[in-house]
C-alpha positions as CSV (number, residue, x, y, z in Angstrom):
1,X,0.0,0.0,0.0
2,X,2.9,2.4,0.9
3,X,3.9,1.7,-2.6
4,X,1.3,2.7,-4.4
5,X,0.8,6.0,-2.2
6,X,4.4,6.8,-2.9
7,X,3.8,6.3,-6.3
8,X,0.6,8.6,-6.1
9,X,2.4,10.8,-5.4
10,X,5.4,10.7,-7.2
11,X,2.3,10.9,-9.9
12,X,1.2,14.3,-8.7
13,X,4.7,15.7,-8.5
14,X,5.6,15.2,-12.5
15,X,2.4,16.2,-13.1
16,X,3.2,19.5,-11.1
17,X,6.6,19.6,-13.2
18,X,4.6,19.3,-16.7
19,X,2.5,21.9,-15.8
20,X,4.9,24.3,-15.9
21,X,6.1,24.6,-19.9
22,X,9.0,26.1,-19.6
23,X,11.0,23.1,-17.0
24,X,13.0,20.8,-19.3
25,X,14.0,17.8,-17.4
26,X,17.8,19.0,-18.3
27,X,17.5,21.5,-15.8
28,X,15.6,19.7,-13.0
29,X,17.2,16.3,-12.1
30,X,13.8,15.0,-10.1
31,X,11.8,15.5,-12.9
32,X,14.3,13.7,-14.7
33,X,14.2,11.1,-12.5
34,X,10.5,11.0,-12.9
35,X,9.8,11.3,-16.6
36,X,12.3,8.9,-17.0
37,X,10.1,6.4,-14.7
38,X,6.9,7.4,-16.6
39,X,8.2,5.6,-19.3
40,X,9.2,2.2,-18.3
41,X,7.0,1.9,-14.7
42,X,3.8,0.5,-15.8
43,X,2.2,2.1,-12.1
44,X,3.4,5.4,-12.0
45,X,2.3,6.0,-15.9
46,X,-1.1,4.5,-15.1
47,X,-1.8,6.6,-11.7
48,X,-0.2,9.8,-13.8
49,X,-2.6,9.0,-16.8
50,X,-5.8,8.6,-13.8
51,X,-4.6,11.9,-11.9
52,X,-4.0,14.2,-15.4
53,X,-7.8,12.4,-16.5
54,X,-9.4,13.7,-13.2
55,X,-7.8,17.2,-13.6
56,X,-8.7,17.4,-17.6
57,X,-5.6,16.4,-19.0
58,X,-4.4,14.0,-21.3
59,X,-1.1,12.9,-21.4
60,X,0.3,13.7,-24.6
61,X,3.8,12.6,-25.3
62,X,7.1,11.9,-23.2
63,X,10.3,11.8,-24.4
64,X,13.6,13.1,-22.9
65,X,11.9,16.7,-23.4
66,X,9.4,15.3,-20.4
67,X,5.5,15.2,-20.4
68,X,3.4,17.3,-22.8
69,X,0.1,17.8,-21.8
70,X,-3.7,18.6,-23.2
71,X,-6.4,20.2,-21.4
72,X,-9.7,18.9,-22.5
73,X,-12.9,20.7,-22.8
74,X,-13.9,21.9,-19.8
75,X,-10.8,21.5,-17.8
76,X,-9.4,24.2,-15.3
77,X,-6.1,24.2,-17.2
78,X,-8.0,24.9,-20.9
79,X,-6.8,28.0,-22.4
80,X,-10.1,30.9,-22.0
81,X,-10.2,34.0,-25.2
82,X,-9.2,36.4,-22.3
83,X,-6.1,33.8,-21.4
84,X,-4.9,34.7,-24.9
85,X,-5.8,38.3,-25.0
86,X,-8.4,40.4,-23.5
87,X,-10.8,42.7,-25.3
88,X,-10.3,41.2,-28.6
89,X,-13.1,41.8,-31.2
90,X,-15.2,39.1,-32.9
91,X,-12.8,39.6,-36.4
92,X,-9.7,39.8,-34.0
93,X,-10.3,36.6,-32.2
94,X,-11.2,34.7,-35.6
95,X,-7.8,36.5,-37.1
96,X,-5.8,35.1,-34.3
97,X,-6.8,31.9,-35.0
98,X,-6.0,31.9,-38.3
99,X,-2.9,33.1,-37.5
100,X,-2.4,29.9,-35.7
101,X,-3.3,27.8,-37.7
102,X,-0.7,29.6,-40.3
103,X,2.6,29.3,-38.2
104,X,1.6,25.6,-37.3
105,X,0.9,24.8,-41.5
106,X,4.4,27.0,-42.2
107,X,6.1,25.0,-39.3
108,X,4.7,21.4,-39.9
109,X,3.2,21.1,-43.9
110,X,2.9,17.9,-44.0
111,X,2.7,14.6,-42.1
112,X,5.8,13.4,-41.9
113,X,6.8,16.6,-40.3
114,X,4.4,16.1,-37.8
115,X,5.7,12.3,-36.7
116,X,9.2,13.2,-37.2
117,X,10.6,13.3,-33.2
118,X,13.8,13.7,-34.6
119,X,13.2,16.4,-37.5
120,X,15.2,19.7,-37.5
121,X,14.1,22.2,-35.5
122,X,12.4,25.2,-37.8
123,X,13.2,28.9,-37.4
124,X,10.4,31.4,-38.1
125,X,9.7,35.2,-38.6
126,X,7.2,37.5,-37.6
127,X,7.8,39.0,-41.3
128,X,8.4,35.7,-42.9
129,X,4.8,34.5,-41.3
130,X,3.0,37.4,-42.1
131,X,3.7,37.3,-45.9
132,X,3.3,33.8,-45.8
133,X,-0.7,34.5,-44.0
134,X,-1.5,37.2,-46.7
135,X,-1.1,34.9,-49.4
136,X,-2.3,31.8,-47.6
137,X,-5.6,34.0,-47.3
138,X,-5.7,34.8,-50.8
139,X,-5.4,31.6,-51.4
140,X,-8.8,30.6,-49.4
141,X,-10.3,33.5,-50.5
142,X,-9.6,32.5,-54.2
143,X,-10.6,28.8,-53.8
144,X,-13.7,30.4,-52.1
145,X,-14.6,32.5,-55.4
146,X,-15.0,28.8,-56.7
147,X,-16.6,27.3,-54.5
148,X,-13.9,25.3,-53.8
149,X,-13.5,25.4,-49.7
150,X,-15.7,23.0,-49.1
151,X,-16.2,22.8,-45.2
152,X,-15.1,26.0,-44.5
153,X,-17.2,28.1,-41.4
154,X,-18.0,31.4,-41.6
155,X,-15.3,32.2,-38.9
156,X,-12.5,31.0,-41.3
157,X,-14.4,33.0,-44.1
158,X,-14.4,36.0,-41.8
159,X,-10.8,35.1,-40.3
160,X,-9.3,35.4,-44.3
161,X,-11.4,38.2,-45.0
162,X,-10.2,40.0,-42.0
163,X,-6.6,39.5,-43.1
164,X,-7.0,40.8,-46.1
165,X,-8.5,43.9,-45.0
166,X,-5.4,44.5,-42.6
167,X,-2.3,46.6,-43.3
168,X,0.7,44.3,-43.0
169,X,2.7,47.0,-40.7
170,X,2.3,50.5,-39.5
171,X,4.6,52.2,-37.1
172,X,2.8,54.3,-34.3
173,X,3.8,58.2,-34.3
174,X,6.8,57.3,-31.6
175,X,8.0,54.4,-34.1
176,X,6.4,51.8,-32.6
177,X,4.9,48.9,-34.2
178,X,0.8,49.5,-34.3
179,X,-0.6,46.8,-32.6
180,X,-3.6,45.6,-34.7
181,X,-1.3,45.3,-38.0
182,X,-0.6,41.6,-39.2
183,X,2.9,41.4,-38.5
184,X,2.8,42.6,-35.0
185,X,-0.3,39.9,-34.4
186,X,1.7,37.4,-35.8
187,X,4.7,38.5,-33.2
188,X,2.5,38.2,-30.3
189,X,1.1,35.0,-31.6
190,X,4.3,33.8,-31.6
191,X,4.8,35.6,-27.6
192,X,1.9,33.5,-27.0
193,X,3.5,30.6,-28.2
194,X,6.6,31.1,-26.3
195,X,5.2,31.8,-23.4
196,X,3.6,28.1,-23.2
197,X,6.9,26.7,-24.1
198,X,6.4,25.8,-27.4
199,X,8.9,28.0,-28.8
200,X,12.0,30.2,-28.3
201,X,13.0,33.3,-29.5
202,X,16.3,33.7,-30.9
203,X,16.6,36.9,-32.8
204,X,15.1,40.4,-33.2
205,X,15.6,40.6,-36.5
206,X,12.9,40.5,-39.2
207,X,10.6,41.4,-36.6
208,X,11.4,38.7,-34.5
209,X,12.8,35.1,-34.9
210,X,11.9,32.1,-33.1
211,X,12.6,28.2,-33.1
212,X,10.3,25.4,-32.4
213,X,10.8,23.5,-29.4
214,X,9.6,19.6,-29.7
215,X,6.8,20.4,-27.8
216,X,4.9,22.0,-30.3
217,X,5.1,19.4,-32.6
218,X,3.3,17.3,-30.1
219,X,0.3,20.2,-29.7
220,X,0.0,20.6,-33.8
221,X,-0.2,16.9,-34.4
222,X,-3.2,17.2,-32.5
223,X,-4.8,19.7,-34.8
224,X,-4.0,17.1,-37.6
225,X,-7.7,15.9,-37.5
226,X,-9.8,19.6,-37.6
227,X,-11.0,20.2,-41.1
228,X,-9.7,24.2,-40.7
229,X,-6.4,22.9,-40.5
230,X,-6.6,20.8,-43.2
231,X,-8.0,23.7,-45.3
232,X,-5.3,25.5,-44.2
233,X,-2.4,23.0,-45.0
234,X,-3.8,22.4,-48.4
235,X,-4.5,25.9,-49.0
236,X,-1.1,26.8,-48.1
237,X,0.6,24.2,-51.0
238,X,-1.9,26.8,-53.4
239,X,0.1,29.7,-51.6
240,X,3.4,27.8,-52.1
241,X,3.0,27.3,-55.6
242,X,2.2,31.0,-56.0
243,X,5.2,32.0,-54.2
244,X,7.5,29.7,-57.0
245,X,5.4,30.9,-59.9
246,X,6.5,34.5,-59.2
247,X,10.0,33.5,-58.0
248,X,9.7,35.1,-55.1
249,X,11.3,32.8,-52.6
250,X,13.1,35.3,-50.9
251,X,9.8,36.3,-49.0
252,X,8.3,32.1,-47.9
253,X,11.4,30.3,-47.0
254,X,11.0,28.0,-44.8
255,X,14.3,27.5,-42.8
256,X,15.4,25.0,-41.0
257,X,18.6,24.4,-38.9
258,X,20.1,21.5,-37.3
259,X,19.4,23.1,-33.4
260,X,18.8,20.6,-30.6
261,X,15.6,21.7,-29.4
């Protein structure tokens, strides 16, 4: 019995330690210790897996980088619209989701990206991104003059249409960068992202560069299955091709480098 409570709550302390995103077991050696044990201790992984259940969680992945977590519907630990950013409008909120959905289709385009553990790591810029969501909206928006985005909501119709009705950048009169333009919602997007641990900025050039940690491979592959994103995706080959037919690959490149992450 002693066991099992120890192991309870050996349970409840890496669950502690995946809560917080930005703790790599690297820098903790207990929570080494314990994500190492989650993997090859059938008791602790079940009474981890029961605990994260009863607190809205689901256990995502572990690896080396430790445990990476979901919040279901419902849970304390889901992300709320005023988590992200409070006082956004109905065409802001839909434009940051689109936005999301962009950085994880330029980050991860197609599967094998997404099941890769072991890809490189990719580097990505506010300004790189922003381009990148102006054509991938004129690319829905195209398709859409078809009648070819079948599936599509009216929030992703609003979402593209609201990017295409924004100026890219627009410095504020003490040369600051405006705050509703497209490249500076793509920045704090990107913030966002960091800020969960799901990426990590390196530069602040070309508005700001940042590199994907493993983590957010993990979170994207589980958009894999939502029809937006697969608009999105497929869309953003139609953007790609555009980008090559105008030889204009100077603006969409999407870099990669050989960084542990």
């Amino acid at each position: 019995m002693e066991h099992v409570t120890n192991a309870g709550e050996d349970a409840g302390r890496l669950l502690a330690f995946a809560l917080n995103p930005t703790l790599r077991p690297a820098h903790d050696d207990d929570y080494a210790d314990l994500a190492g044990r989650y993997r090859v201790d059938p008791l602790l992984r079940a009474l981890t897996d029961a605990v994260a259940k009863g607190l809205g969680l689901m256990v995502l992945d572990s690896s080396d980088q430790g445990l990476v977590l979901g919040a279901q519907d419902g849970s304390p630990f889901a992300m709320k619209l005023s988590d992200y950013r409070a006082s956004m409008s109905l065409e802001e909120r839909v434009c940051h989701g689109l936005i999301q959905l962009a950085l994880a289709a330029w980050c991860f385009p197609t599967a094998a990206d997404l099941d890769d553990p072991d890809g490189a790591v990719k580097k990505v810029s506010a300004s790189q991104v922003t381009a990148y969501l102006v054509r991938l909206a004129e690319a829905l928006d195209a398709r859409a003059a078809e009648d070819d985005v079948a599936g599509a909501t009216p929030e992703l119709e609003m979402a593209w249409q609201a990017v295409l009705s924004r100026a890219r950048t627009k410095a504020t009169a003490d040369g600051r960068r405006a705050p509703k333009t497209l490249v500076a919602m793509v920045a704090y997007a990107l913030e966002r992202l960091e800020k969960g641990g799901l990426v990590r900025r390196v530069s602040d050039d070309d508005g700001g560069v940042w590199k994907t940690l493993s983590r957010y491979r993990v979170q994207v592959r589980e958009l894999a299955a939502h029809r937006a994103f697969a608009l999105v995706l497929d869309a953003g080959r139609d953007a790609a091709r555009d980008r090559d037919d105008d030889g204009e690959d100077d603006v969409l490149p999407l870099t990669t480098a050989s960084l542990p992450s």
